[in-house]
PDB file of N, CA, C and O in Angstrom:
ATOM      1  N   UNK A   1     102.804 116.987  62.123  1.00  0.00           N
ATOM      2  CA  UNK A   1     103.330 115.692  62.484  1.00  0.00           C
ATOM      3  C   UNK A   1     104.824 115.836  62.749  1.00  0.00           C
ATOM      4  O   UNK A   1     105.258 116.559  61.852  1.00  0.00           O
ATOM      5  N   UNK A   2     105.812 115.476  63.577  1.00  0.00           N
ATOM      6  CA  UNK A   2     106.561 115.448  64.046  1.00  0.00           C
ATOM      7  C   UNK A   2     107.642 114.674  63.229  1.00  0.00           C
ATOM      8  O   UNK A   2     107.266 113.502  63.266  1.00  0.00           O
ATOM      9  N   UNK A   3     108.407 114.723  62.754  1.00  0.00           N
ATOM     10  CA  UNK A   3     109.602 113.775  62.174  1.00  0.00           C
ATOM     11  C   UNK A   3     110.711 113.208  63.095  1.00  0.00           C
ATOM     12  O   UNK A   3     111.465 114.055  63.573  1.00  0.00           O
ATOM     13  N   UNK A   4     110.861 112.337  63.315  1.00  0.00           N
ATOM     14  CA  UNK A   4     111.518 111.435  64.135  1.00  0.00           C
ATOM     15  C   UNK A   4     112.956 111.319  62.852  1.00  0.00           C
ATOM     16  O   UNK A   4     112.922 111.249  61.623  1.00  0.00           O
ATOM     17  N   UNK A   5     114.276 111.345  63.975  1.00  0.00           N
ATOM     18  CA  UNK A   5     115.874 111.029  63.320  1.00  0.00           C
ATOM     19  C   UNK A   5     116.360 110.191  63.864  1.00  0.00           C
ATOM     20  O   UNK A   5     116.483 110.183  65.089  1.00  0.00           O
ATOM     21  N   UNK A   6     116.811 109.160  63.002  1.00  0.00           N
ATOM     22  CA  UNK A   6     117.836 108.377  63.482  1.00  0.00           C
ATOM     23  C   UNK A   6     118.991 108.768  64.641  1.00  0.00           C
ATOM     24  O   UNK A   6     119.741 109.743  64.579  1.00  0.00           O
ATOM     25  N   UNK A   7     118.956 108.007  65.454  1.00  0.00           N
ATOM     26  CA  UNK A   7     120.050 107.945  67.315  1.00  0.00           C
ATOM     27  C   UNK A   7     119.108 109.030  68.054  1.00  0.00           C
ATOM     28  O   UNK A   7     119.188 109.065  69.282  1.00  0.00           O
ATOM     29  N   UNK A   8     118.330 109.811  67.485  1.00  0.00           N
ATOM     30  CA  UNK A   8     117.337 111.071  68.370  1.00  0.00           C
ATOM     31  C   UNK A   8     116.166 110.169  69.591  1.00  0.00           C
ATOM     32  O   UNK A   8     115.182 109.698  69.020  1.00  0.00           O
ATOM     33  N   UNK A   9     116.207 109.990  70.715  1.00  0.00           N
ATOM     34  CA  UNK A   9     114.949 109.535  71.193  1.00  0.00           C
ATOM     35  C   UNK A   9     113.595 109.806  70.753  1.00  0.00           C
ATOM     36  O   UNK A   9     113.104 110.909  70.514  1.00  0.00           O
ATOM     37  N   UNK A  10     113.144 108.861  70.689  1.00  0.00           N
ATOM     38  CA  UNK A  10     111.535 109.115  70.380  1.00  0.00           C
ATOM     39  C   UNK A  10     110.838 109.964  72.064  1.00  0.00           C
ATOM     40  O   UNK A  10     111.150 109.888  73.252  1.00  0.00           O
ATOM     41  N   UNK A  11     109.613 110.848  71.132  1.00  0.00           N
ATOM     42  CA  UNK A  11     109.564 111.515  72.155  1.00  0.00           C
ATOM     43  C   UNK A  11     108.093 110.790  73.322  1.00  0.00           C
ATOM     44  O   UNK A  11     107.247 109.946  73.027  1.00  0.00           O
ATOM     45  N   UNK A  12     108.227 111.284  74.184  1.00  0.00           N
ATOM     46  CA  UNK A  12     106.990 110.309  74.798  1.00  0.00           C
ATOM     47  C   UNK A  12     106.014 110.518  74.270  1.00  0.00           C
ATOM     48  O   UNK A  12     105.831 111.660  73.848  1.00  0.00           O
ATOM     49  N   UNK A  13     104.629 109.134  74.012  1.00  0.00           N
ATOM     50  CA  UNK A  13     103.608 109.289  73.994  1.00  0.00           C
ATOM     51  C   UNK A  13     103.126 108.342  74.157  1.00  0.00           C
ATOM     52  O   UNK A  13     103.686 107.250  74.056  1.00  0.00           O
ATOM     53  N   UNK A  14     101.442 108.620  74.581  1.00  0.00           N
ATOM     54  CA  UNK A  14     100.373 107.830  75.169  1.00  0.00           C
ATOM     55  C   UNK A  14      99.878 107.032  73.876  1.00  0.00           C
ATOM     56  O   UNK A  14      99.826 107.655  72.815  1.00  0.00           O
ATOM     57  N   UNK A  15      99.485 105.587  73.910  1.00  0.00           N
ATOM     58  CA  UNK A  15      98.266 105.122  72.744  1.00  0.00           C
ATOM     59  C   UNK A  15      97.664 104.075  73.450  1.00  0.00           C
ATOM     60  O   UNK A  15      97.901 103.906  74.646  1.00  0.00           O
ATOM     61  N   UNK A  16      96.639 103.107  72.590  1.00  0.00           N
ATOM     62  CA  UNK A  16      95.872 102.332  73.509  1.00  0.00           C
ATOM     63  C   UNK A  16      95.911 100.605  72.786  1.00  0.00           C
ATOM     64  O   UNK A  16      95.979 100.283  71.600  1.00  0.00           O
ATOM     65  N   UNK A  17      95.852  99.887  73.802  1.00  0.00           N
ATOM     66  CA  UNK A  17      96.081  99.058  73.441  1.00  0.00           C
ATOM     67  C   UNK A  17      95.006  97.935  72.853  1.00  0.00           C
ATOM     68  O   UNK A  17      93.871  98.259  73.205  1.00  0.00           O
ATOM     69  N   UNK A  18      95.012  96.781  72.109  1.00  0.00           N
ATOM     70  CA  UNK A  18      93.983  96.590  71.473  1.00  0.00           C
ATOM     71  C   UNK A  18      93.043  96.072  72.561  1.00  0.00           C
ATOM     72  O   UNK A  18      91.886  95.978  72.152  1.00  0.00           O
ATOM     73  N   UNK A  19      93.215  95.725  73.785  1.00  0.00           N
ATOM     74  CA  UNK A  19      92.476  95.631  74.867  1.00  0.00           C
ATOM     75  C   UNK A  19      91.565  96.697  75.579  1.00  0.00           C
ATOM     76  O   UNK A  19      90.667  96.706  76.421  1.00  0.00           O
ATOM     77  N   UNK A  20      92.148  97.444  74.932  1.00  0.00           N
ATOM     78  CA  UNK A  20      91.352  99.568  75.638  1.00  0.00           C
ATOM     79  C   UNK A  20      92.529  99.954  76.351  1.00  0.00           C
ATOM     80  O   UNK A  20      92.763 101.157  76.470  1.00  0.00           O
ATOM     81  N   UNK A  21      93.342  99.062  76.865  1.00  0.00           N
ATOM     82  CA  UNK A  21      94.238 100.252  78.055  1.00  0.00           C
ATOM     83  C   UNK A  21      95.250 101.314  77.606  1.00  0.00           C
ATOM     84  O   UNK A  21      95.983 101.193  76.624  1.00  0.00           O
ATOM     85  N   UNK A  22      95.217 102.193  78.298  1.00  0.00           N
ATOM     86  CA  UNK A  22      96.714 103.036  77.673  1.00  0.00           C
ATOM     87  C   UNK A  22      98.103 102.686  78.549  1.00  0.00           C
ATOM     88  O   UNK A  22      98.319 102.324  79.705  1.00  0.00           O
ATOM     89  N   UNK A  23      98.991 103.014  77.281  1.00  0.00           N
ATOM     90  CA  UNK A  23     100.300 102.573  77.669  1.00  0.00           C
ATOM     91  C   UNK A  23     100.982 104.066  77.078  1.00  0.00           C
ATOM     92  O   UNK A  23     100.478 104.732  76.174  1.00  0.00           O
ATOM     93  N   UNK A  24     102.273 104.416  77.835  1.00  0.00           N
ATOM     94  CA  UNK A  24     103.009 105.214  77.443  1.00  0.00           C
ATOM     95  C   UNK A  24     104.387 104.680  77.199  1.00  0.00           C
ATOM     96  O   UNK A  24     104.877 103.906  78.021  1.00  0.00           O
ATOM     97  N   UNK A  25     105.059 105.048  76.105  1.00  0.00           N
ATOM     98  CA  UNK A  25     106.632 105.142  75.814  1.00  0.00           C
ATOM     99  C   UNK A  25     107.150 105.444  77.368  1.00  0.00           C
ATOM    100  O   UNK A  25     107.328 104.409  78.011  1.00  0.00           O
ATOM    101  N   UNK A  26     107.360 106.399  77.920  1.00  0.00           N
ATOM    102  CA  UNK A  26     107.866 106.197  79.161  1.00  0.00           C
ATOM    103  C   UNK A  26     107.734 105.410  80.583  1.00  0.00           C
ATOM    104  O   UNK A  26     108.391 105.670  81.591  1.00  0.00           O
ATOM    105  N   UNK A  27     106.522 104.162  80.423  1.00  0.00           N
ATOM    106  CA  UNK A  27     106.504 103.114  81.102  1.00  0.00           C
ATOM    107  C   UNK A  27     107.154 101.962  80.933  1.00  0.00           C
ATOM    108  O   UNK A  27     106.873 100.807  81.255  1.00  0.00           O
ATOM    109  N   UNK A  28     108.328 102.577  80.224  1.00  0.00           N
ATOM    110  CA  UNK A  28     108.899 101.091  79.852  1.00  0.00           C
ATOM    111  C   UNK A  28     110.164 102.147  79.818  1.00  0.00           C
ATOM    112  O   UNK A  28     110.261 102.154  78.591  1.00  0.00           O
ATOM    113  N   UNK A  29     110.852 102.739  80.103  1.00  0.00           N
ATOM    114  CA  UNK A  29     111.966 103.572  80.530  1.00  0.00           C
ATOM    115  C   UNK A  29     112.921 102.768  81.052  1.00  0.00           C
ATOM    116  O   UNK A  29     112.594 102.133  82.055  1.00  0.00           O
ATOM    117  N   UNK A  30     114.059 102.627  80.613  1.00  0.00           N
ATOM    118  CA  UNK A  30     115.298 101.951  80.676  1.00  0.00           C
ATOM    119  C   UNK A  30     114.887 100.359  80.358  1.00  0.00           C
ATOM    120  O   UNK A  30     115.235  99.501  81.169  1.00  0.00           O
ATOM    121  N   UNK A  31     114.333 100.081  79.469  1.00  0.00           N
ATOM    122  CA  UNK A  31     114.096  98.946  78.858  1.00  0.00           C
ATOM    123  C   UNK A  31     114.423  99.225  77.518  1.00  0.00           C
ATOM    124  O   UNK A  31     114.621 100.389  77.170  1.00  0.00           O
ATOM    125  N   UNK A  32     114.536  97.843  76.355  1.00  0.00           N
ATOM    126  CA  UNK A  32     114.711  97.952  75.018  1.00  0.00           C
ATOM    127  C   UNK A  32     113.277  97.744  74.263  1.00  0.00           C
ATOM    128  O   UNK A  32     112.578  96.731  74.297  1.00  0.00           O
ATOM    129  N   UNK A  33     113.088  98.646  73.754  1.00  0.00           N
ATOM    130  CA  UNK A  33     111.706  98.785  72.673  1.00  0.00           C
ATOM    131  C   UNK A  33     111.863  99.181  71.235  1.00  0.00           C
ATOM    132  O   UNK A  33     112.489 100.047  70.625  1.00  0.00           O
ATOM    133  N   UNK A  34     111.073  98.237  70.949  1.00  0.00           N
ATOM    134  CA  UNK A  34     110.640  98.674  69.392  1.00  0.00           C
ATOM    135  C   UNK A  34     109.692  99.043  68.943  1.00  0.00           C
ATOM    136  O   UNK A  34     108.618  98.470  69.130  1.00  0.00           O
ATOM    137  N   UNK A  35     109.809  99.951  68.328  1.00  0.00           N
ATOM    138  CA  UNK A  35     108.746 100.890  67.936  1.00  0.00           C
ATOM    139  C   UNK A  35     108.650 100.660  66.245  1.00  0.00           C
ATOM    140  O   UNK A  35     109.689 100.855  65.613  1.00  0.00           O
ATOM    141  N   UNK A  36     107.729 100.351  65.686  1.00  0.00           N
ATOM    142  CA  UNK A  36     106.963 100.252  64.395  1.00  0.00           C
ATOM    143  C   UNK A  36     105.998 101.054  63.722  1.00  0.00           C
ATOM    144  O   UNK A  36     104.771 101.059  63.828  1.00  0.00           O
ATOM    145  N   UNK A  37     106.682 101.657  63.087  1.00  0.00           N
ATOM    146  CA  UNK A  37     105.202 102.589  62.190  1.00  0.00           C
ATOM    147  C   UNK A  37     105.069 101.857  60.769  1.00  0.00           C
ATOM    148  O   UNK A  37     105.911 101.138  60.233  1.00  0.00           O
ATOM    149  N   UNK A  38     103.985 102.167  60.362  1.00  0.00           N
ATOM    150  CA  UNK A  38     103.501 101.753  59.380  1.00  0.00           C
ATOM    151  C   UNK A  38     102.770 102.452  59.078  1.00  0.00           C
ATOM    152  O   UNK A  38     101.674 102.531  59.634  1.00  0.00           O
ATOM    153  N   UNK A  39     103.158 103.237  58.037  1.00  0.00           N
ATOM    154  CA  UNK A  39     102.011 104.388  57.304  1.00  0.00           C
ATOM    155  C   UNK A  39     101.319 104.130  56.724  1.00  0.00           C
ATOM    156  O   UNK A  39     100.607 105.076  56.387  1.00  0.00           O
ATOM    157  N   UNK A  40     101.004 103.001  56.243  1.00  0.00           N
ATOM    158  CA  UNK A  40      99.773 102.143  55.080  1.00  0.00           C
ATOM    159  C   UNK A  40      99.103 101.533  55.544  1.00  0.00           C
ATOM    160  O   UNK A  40      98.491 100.736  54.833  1.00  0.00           O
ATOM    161  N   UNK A  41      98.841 101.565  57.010  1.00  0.00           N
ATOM    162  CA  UNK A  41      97.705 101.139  58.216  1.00  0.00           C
ATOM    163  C   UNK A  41      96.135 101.352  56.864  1.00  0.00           C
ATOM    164  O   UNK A  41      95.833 102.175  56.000  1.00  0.00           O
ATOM    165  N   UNK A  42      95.711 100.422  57.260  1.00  0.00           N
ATOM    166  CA  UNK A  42      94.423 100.365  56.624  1.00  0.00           C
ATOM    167  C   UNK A  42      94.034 101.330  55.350  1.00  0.00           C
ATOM    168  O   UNK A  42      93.150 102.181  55.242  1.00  0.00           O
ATOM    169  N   UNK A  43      94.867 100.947  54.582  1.00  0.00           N
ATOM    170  CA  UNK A  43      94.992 101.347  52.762  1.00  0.00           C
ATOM    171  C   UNK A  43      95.129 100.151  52.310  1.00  0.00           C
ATOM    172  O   UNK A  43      95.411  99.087  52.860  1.00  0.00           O
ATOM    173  N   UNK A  44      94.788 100.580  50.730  1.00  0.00           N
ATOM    174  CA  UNK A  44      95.003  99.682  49.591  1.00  0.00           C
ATOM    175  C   UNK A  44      96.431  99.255  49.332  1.00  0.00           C
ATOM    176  O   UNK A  44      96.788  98.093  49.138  1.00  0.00           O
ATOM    177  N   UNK A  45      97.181 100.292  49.350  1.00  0.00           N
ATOM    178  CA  UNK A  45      98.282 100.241  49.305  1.00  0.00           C
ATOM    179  C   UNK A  45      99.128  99.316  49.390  1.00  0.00           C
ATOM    180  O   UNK A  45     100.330  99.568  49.300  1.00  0.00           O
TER     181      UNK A  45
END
């Protein structure tokens, strides 16, 4: 798994959306995005 740093760009990648489609980080290139992880995705936790 890759570790992501603070001011470092995130690097591109593909995922899908809850509709089925895929979207990439670099389709939205020179726009402002936020990106959210959440590591306790479907846990008790």
């Amino acid at each position: 798994m890759a570790q992501l740093t603070t001011g470092v760009a995130a690097p591109d990648f593909a995922a899908m959306t809850d509709s089925g489609d895929s979207v990439k980080l670099s389709d939205y290139q020179g726009q402002k995005v936020v990106l959210y992880f959440y590591p306790k995705d479907d846990t008790p936790g």
